[in-house]
C-alpha positions in Angstrom: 0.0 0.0 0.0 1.5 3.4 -0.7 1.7 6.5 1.5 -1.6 8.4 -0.1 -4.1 9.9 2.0 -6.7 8.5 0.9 -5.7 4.4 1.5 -9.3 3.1 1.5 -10.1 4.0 -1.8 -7.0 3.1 -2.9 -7.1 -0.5 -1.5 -11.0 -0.3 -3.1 -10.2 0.9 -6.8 -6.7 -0.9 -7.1 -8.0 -4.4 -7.8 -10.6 -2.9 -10.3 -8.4 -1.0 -12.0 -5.8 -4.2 -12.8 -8.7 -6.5 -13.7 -9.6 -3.1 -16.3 -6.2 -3.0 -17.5 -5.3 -6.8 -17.9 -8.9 -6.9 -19.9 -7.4 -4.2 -22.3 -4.0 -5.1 -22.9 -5.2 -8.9 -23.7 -7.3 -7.2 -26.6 -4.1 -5.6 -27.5 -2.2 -8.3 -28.0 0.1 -8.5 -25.3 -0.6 -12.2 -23.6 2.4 -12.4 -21.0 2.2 -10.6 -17.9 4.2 -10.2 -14.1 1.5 -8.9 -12.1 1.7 -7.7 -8.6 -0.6 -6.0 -6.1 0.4 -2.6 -7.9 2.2 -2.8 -11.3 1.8 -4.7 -14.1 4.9 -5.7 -16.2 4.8 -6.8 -19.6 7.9 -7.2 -22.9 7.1 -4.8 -25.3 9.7 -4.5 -28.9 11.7 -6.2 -26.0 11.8 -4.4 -23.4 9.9 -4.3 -20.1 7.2 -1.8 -20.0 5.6 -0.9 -16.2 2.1 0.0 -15.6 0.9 1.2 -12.5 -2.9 0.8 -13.0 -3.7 2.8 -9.9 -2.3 6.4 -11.0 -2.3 5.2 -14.9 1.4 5.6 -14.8 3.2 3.8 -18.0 7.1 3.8 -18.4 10.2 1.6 -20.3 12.0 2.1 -23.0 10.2 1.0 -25.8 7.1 3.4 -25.2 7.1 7.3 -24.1 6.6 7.4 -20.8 2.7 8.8 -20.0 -0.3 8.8 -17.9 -3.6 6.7 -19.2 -4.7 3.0 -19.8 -5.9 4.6 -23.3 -2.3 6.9 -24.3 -0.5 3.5 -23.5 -3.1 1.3 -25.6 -2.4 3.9 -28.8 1.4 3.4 -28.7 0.8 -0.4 -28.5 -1.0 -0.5 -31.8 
């Protein structure tokens, strides 16, 4: 659990949010995933890409880093 204010939400929306994710990235194509209780890892043009489902953080080396399940999805495509 991270040091926000508001935890209970947090500890509410985070589970929601990966199932969301995982949902959209399988449409996308990528099949292989490391999955923990708050990133979601994943090779992309072979390199590891991070997700962080809860603030919608994206970052590695093959994609610009951004914020957004959707900005990540259109660089995938």
């Amino acid at each position: 659990m991270s040091k926000r204010l508001d935890q209970q939400r947090e500890a509410k929306l985070q589970p929601e949010r990966i199932n969301k994710a995982l949902v959209a990235l399988d449409k996308a194509g990528i099949l292989e995933f490391d999955v923990n209780d708050t990133t979601i890892k994943f090779e992309y043009k072979g390199q590891t890409v991070t997700y962080y489902p809860y603030s919608g953080w994206a970052a590695g080396k093959s994609i610009k880093d951004g914020r957004g399940l959707q900005n990540l999805l259109n660089q995938l495509k």
